[in-house]
C-alpha positions in Angstrom: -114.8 150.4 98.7 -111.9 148.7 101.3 -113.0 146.6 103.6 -112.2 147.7 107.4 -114.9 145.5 109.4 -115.0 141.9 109.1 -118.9 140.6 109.2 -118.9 136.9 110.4 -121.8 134.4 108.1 -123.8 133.4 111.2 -124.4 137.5 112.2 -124.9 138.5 108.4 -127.4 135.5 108.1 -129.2 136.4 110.9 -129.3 140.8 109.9 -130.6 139.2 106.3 -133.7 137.5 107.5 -136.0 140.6 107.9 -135.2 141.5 104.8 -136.8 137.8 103.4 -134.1 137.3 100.6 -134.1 133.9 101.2 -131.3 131.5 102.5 -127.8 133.4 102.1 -125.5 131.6 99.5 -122.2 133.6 99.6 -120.4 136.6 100.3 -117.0 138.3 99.8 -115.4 141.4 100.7 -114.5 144.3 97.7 -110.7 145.5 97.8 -111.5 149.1 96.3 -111.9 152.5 97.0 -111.4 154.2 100.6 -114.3 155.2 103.1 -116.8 152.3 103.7 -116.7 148.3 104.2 -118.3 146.8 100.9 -119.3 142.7 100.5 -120.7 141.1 97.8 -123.7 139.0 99.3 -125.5 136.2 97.3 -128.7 134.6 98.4 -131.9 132.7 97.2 -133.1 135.5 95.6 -130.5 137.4 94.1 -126.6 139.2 94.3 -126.8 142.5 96.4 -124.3 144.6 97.9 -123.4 145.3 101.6 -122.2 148.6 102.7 -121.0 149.0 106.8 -120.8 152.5 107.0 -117.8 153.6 108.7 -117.9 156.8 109.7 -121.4 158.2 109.4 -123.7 160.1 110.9 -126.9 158.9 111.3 -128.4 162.2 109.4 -126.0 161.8 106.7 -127.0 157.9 106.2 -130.7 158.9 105.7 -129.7 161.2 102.9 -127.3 159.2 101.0 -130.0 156.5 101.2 -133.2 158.5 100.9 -131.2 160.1 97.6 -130.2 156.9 96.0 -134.2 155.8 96.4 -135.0 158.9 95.0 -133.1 158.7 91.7 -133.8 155.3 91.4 -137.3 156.0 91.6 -137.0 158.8 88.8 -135.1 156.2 86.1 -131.5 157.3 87.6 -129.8 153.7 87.3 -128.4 154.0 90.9 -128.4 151.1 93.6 -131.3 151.1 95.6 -131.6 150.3 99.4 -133.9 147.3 100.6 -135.9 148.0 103.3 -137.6 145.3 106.1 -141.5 145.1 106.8 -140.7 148.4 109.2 -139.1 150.3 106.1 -135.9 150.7 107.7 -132.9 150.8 104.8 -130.3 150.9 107.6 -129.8 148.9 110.5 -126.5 147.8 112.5 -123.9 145.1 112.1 -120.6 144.4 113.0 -121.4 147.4 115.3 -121.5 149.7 111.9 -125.2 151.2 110.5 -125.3 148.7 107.4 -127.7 148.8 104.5 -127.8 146.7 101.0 -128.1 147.6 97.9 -129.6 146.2 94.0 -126.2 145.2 92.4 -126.4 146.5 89.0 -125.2 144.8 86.4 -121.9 146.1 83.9 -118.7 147.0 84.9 -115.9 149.8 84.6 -114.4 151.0 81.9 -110.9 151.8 82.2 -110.1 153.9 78.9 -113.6 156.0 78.1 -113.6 156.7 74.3 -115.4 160.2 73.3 -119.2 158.2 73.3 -118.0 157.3 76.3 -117.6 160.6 77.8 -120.9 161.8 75.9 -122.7 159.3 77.7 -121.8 160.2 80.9 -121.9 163.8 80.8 -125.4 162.9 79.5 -126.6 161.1 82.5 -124.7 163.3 84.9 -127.0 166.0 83.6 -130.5 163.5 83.9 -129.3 163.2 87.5 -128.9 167.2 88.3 -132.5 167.4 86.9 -133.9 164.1 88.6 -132.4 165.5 91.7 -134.0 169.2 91.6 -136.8 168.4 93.7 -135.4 166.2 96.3 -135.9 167.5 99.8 -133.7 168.1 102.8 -130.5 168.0 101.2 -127.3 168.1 102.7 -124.4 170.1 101.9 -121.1 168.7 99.7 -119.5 167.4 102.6 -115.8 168.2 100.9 -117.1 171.3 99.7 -115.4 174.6 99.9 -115.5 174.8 103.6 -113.8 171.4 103.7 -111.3 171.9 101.4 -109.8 175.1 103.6 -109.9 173.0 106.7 -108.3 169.9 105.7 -105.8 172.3 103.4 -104.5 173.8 106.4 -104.2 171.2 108.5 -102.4 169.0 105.8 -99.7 171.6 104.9 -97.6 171.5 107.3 -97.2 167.7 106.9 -96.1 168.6 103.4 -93.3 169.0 101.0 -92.1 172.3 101.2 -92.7 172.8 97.0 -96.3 171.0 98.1 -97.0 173.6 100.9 -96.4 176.0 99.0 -98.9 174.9 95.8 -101.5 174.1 98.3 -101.3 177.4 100.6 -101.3 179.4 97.1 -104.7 177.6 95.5 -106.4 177.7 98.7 -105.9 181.6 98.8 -106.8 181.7 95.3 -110.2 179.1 95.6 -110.9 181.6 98.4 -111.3 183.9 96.1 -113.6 182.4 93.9 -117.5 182.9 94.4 -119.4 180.2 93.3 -122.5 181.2 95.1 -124.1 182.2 92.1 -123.7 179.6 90.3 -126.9 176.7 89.4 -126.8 174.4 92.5 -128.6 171.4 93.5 -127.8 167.7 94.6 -123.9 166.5 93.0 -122.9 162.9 93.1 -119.3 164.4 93.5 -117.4 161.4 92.9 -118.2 160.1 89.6 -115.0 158.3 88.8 -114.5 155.8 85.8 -115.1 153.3 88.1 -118.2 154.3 89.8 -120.2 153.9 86.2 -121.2 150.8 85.1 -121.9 149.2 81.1 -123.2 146.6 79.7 -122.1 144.5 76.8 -123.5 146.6 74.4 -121.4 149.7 76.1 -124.8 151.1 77.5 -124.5 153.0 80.8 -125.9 150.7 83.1 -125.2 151.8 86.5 -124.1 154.9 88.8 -122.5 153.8 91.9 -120.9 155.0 95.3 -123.6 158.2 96.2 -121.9 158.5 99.9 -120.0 162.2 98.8 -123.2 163.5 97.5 -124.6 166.5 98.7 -125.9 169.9 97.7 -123.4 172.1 95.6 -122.8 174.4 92.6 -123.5 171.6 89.7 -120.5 172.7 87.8 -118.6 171.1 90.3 -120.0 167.3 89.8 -119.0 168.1 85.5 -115.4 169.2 86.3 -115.1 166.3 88.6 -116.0 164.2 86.1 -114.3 165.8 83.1 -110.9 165.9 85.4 -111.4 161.8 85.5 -112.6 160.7 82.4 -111.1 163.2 79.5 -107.6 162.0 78.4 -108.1 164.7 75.2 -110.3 167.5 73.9 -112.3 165.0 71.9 -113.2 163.1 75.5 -113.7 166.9 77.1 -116.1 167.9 74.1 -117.8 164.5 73.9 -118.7 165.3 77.5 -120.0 168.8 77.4 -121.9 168.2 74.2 -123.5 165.2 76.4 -124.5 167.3 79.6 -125.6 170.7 77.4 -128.2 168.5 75.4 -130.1 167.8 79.2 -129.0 170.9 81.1 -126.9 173.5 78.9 -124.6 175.7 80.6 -125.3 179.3 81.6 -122.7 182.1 80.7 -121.3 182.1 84.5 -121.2 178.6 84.4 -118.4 179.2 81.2 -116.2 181.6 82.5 -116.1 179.8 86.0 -114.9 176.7 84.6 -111.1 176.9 84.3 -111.0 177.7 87.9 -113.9 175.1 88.9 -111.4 172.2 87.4 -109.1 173.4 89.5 -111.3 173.4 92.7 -112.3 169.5 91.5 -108.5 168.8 91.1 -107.7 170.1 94.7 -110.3 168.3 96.3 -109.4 165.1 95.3 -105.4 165.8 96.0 -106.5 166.9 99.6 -108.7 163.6 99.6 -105.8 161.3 98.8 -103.5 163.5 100.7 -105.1 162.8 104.0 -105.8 159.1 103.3 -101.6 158.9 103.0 -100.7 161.7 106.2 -103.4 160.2 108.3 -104.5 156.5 107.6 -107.1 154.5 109.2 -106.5 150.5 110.0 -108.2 148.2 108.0 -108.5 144.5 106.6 -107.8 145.7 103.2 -107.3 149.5 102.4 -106.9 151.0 99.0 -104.4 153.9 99.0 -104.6 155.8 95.5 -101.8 158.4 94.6 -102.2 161.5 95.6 -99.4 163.0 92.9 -102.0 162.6 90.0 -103.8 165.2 91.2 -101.7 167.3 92.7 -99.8 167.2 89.0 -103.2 168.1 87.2 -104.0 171.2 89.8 -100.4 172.2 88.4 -101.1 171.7 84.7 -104.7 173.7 85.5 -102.9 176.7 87.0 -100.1 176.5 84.6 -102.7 176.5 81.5 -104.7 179.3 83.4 -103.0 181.6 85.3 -104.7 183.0 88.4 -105.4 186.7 87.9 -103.5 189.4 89.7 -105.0 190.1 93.3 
């Protein structure tokens, strides 16, 4: 959540009247994460967050919103969007479609322990099922078809060794049909520090929706397991957490060991472009893309892709 728009106090007072919050207090930019424009706002009545969307469709804003109302409305503990007397959740700023969101309380935890992982997988599952019945979904937006496209336009910028690791697991993801796996709504990017917990180490909060969309939901636990397992206790903490919501199907086990791999080379392609092709901004968060590029080379190391 970097900050690439600067919001002046005069305009944001004047976009937080409709919303009646009361007088506006404070606010301050948040130096993390990569895609959208993120301030802590204060006021009368409470701490929220602000989010200017960067680049957005105005179709894709309405789901990511819609969905987060959703879940919250169905005991997922997600932010959810404020609305004015008209019951719009996003209007403009800055000259960017800005909503703003409950700020849960908690924060991060940077080394999960096995409970940890447990928990997670747990509520990772309660938010497949919440989500089952939304409507209108969109698609993953770096799904399969994404990861092709920005694959091959991203190799050539590329080590050669790179190139060559990415132009192989793209032919091999290719490969792979998913289609028949359980799909539904993903959050897709459920890091370690999109989950929030309280003092008590209770999971208070699920954060950052804007790479859900509709996908096979084995894909939203390998993301996950790829973040937050350091060992196979973490890894089996996780798995027993989701399988006692939503246990997995036979094709959902023998697709995992590539499916890890498709959630590792997503997020290498992610960084990968972030680094090759930047955008300006006040305060941008660049994240390494070697982690994951490393871990799609332990996967394929550990599992060997069959003989074509």
């Amino acid at each position: 959540m970097s900050v690439y728009t600067t919001v002046g106090r005069e305009e944001l007072d004047a976009w937080l009247q409709p919303l009646q919050l009361g007088a506006l207090v404070d606010y301050a930019g948040i130096a993390a994460g990569m895609q959208n424009s993120n301030y802590f706002v204060t006021t009368a009545s409470g701490r929220y967050v602000l989010t200017l969307f960067e680049r957005i469709d105005p179709i894709e804003l309405d789901f990511y919103l819609r969905l987060m109302d959703h879940l919250a409305g169905r005991g997922v503990p997600c932010p959810r969007p404020l609305a004015d007397e008209r019951g719009q959740r996003a209007r403009t700023l800055a000259g960017k479609p800005a909503a703003l969101l409950s700020c849960l309380p908690g924060r991060d935890v940077e080394v999960p322990t096995p409970a940890h992982c447990q928990a997670v997988g747990a509520m990772l599952a309660r938010l497949h099922r919440a989500a089952a019945d939304f409507p209108d979904p969109l698609p993953n937006p770096c799904g399969a078809t994404w990861r092709q496209t920005i694959g091959e336009a991203l190799r050539p910028m590329l080590p050669a060794e790179d190139g060559a690791l990415l132009a192989d697991e793209l032919s091999f993801q290719a490969g792979q049909d998913y289609g028949a796996l359980p799909a539904g709504v993903i959050h897709a990017d459920l890091f370690r520090d999109n989950v929030l917990w309280d003092a008590s180490g209770t999971l208070s909060g699920i954060l950052d929706f804007y790479f859900a969309g509709a996908d096979a939901l084995l894909f939203d636990l390998a993301v996950v397991a790829n973040d937050w397992c350091f060992d196979e206790a973490s890894l089996s903490g996780l798995l027993a957490g989701y399988q006692s919501v939503r246990p997995l199907e036979p094709a959902e086990n023998a697709a995992w060991p590539a499916m890890r791999r498709a959630a590792a080379l997503r997020f290498w392609l992610l960084r990968l472009d972030a680094l090759h092709r930047p955008r300006d901004g006040e305060v941008v968060t660049l994240k390494d893309p070697d982690h994951f590029g490393n871990m799609l080379r332990a996967f394929r190391l550990a599992q060997p892709a069959p003989a074509r």
